[in-house]
C-alpha positions as CSV (number, residue, x, y, z in Angstrom):
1,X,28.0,-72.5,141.4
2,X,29.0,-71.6,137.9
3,X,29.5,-75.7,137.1
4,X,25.7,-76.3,138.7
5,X,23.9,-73.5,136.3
6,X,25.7,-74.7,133.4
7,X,24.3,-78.4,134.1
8,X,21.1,-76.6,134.2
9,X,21.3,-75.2,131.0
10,X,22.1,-78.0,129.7
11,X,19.1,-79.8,131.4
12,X,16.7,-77.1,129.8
13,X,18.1,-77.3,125.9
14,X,18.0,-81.0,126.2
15,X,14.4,-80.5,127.4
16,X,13.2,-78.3,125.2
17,X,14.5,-80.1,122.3
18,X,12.6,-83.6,123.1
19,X,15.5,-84.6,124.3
20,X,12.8,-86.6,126.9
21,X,10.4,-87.5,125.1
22,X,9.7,-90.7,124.1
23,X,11.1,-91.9,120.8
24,X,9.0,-92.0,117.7
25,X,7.3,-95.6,116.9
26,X,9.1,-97.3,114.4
27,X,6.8,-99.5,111.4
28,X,7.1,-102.8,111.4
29,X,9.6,-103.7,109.1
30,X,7.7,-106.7,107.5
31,X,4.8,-104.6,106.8
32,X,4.7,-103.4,103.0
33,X,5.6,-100.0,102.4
34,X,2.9,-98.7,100.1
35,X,4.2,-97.1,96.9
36,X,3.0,-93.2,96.0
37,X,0.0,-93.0,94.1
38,X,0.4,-93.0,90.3
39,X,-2.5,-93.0,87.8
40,X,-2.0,-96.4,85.9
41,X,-2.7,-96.0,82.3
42,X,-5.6,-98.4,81.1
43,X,-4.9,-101.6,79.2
44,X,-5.3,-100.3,75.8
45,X,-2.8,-96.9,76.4
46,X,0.5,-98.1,74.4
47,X,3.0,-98.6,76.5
48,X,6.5,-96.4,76.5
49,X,8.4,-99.5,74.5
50,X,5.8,-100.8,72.0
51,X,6.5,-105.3,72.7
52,X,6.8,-107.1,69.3
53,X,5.1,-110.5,68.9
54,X,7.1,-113.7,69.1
55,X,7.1,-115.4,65.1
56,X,5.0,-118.3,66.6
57,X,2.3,-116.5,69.3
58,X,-1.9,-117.0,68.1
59,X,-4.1,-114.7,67.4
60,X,-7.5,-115.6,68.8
61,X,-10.8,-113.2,70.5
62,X,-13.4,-113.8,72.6
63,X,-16.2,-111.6,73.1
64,X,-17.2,-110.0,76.6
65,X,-20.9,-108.3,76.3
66,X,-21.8,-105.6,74.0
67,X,-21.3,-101.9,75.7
68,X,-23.8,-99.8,73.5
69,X,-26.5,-100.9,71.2
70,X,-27.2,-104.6,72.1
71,X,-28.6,-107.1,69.6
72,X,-31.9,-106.0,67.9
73,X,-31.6,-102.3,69.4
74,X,-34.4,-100.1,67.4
75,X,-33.6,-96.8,65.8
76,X,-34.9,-94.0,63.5
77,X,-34.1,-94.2,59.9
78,X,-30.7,-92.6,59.1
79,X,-30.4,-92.0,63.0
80,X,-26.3,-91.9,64.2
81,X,-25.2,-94.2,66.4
82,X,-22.0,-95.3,68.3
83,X,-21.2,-99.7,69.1
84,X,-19.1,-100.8,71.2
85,X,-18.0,-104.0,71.8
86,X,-15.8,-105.3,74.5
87,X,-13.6,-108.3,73.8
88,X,-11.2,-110.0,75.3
89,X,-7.6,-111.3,73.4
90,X,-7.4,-114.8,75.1
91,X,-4.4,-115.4,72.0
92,X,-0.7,-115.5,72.9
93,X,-0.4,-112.3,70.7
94,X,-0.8,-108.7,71.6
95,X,-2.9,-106.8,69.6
96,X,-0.6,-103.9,68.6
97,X,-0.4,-101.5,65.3
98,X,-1.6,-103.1,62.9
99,X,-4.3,-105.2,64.3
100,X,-7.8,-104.0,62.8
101,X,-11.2,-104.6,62.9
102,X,-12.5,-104.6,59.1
103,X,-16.0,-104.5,57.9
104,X,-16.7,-108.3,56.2
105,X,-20.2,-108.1,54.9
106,X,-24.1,-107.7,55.5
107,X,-25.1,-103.8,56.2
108,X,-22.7,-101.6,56.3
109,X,-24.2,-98.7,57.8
110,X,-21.4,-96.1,57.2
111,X,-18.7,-98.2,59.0
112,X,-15.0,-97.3,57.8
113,X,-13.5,-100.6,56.4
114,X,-10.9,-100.8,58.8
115,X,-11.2,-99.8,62.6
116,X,-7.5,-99.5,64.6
117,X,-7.7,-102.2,67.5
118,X,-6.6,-100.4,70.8
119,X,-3.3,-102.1,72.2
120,X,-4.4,-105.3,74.1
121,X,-2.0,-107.4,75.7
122,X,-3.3,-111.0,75.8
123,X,-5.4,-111.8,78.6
124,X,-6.7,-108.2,79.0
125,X,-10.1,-106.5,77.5
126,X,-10.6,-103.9,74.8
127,X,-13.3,-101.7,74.2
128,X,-13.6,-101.5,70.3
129,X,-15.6,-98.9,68.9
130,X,-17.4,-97.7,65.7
131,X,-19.8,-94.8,64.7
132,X,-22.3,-95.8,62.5
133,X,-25.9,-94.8,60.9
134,X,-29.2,-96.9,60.3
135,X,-30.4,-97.3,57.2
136,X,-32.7,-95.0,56.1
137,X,-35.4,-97.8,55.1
138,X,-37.1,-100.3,57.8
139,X,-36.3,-103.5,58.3
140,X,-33.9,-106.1,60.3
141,X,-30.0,-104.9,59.6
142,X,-26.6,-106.9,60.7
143,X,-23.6,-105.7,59.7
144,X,-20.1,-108.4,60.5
145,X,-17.2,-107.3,61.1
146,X,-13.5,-110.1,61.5
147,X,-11.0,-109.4,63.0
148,X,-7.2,-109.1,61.4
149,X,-3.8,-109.1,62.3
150,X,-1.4,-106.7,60.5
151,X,-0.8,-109.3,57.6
152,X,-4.0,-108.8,56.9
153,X,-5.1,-112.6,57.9
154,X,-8.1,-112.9,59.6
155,X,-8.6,-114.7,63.1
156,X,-11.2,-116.0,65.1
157,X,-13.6,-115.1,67.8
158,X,-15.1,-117.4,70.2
159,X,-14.3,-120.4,67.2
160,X,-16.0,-118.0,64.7
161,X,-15.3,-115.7,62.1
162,X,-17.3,-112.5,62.9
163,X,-18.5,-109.8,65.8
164,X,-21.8,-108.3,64.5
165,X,-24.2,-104.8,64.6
166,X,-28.2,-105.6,64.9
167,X,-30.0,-103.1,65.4
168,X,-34.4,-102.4,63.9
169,X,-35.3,-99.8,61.8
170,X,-39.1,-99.0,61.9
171,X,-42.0,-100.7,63.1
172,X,-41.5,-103.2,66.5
173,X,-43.8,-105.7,67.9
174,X,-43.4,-106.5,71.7
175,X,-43.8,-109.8,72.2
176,X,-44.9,-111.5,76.1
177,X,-43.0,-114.6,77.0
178,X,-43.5,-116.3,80.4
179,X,-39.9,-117.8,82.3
180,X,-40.1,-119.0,85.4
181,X,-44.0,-117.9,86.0
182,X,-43.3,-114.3,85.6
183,X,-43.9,-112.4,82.5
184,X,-41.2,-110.6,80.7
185,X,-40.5,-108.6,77.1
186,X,-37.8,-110.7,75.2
187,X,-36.2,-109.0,72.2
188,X,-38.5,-107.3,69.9
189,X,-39.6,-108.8,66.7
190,X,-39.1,-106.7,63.7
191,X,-42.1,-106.0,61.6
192,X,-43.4,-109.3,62.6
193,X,-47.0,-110.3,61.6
194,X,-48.5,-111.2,65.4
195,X,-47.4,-111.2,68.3
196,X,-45.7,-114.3,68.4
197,X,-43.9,-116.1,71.3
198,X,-40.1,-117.1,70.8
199,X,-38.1,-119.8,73.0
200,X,-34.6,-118.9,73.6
201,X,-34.3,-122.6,75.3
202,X,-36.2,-124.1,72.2
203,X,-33.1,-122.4,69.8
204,X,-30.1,-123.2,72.2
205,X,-30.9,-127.2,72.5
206,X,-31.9,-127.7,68.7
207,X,-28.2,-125.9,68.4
208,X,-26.8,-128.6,70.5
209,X,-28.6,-131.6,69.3
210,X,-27.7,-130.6,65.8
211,X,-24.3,-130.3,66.2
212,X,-24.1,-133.5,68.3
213,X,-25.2,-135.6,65.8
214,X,-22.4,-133.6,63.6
215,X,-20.4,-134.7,66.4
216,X,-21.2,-138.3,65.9
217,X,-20.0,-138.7,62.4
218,X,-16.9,-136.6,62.8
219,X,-18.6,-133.3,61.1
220,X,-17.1,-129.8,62.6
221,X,-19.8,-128.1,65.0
222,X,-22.3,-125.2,63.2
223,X,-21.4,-122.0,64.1
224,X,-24.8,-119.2,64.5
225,X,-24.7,-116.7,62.3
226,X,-26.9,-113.7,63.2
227,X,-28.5,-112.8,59.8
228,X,-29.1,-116.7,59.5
229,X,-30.7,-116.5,62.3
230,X,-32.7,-113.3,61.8
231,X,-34.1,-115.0,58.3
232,X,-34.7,-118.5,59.8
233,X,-36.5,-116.6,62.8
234,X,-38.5,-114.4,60.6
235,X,-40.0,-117.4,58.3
236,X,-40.9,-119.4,61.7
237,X,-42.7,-116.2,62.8
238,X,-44.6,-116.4,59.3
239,X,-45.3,-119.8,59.4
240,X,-46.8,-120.0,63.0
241,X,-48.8,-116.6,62.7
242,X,-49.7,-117.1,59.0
243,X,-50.8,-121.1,59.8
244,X,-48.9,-122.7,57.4
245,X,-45.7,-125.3,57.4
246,X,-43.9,-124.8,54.1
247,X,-40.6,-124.0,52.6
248,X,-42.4,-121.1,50.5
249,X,-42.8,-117.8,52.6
250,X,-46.2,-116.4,52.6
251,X,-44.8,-113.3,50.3
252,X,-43.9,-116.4,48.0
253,X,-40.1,-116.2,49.0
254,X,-37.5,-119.0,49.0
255,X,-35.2,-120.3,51.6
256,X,-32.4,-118.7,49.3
257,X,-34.4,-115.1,48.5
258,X,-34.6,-114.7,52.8
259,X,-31.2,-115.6,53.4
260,X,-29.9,-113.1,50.9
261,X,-32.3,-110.2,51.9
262,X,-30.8,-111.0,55.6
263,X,-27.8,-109.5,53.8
264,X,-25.7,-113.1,54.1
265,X,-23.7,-113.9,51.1
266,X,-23.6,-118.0,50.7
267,X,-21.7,-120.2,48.6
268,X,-24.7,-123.0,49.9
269,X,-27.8,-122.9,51.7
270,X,-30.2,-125.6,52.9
271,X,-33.4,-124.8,55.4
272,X,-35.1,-127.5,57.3
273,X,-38.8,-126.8,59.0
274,X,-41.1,-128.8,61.8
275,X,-44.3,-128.0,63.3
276,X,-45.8,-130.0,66.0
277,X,-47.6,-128.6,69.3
278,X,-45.4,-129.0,72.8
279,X,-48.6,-130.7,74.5
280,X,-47.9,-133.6,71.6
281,X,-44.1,-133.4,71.7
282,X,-43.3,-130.5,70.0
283,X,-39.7,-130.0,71.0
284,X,-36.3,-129.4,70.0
285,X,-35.8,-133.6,70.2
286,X,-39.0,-134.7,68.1
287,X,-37.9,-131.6,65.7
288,X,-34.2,-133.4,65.3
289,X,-35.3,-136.8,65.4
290,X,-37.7,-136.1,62.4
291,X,-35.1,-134.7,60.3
292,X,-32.7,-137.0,61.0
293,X,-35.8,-139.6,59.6
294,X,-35.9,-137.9,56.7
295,X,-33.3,-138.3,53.9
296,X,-33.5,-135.2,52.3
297,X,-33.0,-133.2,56.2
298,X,-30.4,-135.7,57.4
299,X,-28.4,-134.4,54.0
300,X,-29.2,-131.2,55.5
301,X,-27.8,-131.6,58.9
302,X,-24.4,-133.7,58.5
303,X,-23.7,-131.5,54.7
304,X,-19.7,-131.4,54.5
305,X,-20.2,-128.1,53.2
306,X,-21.8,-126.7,55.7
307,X,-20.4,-123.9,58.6
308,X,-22.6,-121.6,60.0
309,X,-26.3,-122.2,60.7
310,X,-29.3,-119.9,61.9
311,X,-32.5,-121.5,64.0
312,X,-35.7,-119.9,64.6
313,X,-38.7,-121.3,66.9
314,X,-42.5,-119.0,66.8
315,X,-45.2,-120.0,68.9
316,X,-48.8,-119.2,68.1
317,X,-51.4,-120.8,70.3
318,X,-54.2,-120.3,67.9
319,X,-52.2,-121.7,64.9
320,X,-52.6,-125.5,63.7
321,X,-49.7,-126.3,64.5
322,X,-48.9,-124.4,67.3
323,X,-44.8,-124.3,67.5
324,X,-42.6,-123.7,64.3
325,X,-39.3,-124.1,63.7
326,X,-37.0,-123.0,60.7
327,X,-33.4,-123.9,60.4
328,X,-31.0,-122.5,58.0
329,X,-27.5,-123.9,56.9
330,X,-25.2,-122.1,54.9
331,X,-21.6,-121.4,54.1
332,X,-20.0,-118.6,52.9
């Protein structure tokens, strides 16, 4: 009797202690154990053991899409304001201390001469950043800015030397274009003198026909330059809304006075100009075809000299000539 009740104890404590139930599922042991959760620092957060660069890694940038304050943004005079690029380092080098971002030249607008580039291994993305202030007088304003590595040597971005600030101070024009049948509002125009029509598509092919021909004969390609641009684009908004086709600005300016009050500093500057209506064959391969005619525009096009180049197209309907173009080559 006393040997059955203490098998029944027994029974019971097993019992009670799951002795019964049914063992606990087991994980598959192929599947992936997933780690605790732990809040990876960005990209750009130094890491615990700061990597040095090997002697022969390249420094090179590519830029991503502007964060804040896109190209031709308008603001008040002497209004503060904050850019941010974002750029990628597709070098071989990290960016670590010592890399910098150093004002180069046009409009400074309050920008410290050299900005502390977040750590960026290659590959990844920075956001670089920059407080600034618009001029207190209006007008068109582009600041550069290269980048450096901590010998103080600059490198390139995207094959060129500089990212840039645009931004408008004062007066803006809205201007209509038509893509693809509907209407839209394309960058303003600063203190332009009509309401002129611009053709992105016009700008981008003389770019490429241009540098093909450069191409031909062995020449390095152009690289744009925005305050070439912003003084080619202004004198083909002058010509078409003013009716006129001539090297000579209606305020009796020279090639040379616009590129300097577009705040570019040149060693050598050249400007080529067309005018023909589309309807007649006004476009970007008449345009390079007659300058490449011409000895004087040829000289122009395949100069030795020249690097960087700014392209402007205006269309008036009501003007003589209808479509405009201005070109600007320069160098440093």
């Amino acid at each position: 009797m006393k040997k059955a009740l203490i098998v029944l104890l027994i029974f019971l404590m097993l019992t009670a202690c799951g002795g019964n139930a049914s063992p606990a599922p087991v994980a598959n042991p192929s599947a992936t154990i997933a780690a605790p959760t732990v809040n990876a620092p960005p990209t750009n957060t130094l890491p615990a053991v700061i990597p040095t660069n090997a002697a022969n890694c390249e420094n090179s940038a590519s830029f991503e899409s502007d964060v804040t304050v896109p190209d031709n943004t308008p603001f008040a005079a002497g209004e503060s304001f904050t850019k941010i690029w974002r750029v990628r380092n597709n070098g071989t080098c990290g960016w670590i201390q010592g890399y910098t971002l150093s004002f180069a030249n046009g409009e400074e607008m309050g920008a410290p001469a050299v900005i502390q580039l977040p750590y960026t291994p290659p590959g990844e993305t920075a956001d670089i950043s920059v407080d600034l202030v618009a001029p207190d007088r209006n007008g068109a304003f582009v600041g550069n800015f290269e980048f450096r590595d901590p010998a103080d040597r600059p490198f390139a971005i995207d094959y060129g030397k500089y990212i840039w600030v645009s931004i408008i101070v004062g007066d803006v024009v809205a201007i209509a274009t038509h893509a693809g049948g509907a209407t839209s509002t394309p960058t303003p125009t600063v203190l332009a003198p009509c309401a002129y029509i611009p053709n992105p598509d016009f700008v981008n092919q003389t770019l490429a026909l241009i540098n093909s021909q450069r191409a031909a004969r062995d020449l390095s390609a152009l690289t744009v330059n925005a305050q070439l641009s912003a003084a080619a684009q202004a004198h083909a908004a002058d010509m078409a809304c003013n009716d006129f086709l001539s090297h000579i600005g209606s305020d009796g300016s020279s090639a040379k006075e616009r590129v300097v009050a577009a705040g570019y500093s040149f060693s050598i500057a050249l400007e080529t100009i067309f005018g023909q209506p589309p309807q007649f064959g006004g476009n970007p391969e008449s345009a390079v075809q007659w300058w490449m005619s011409d000895l004087i525009h040829r000289s122009a096009i395949l100069h030795e000299k020249v690097t960087e180049i700014g392209i402007g197209y205006a269309f008036v309907a009501e003007s003589s000539l209808q479509g405009y173009w201005s070109v600007m080559f320069a160098a440093p």
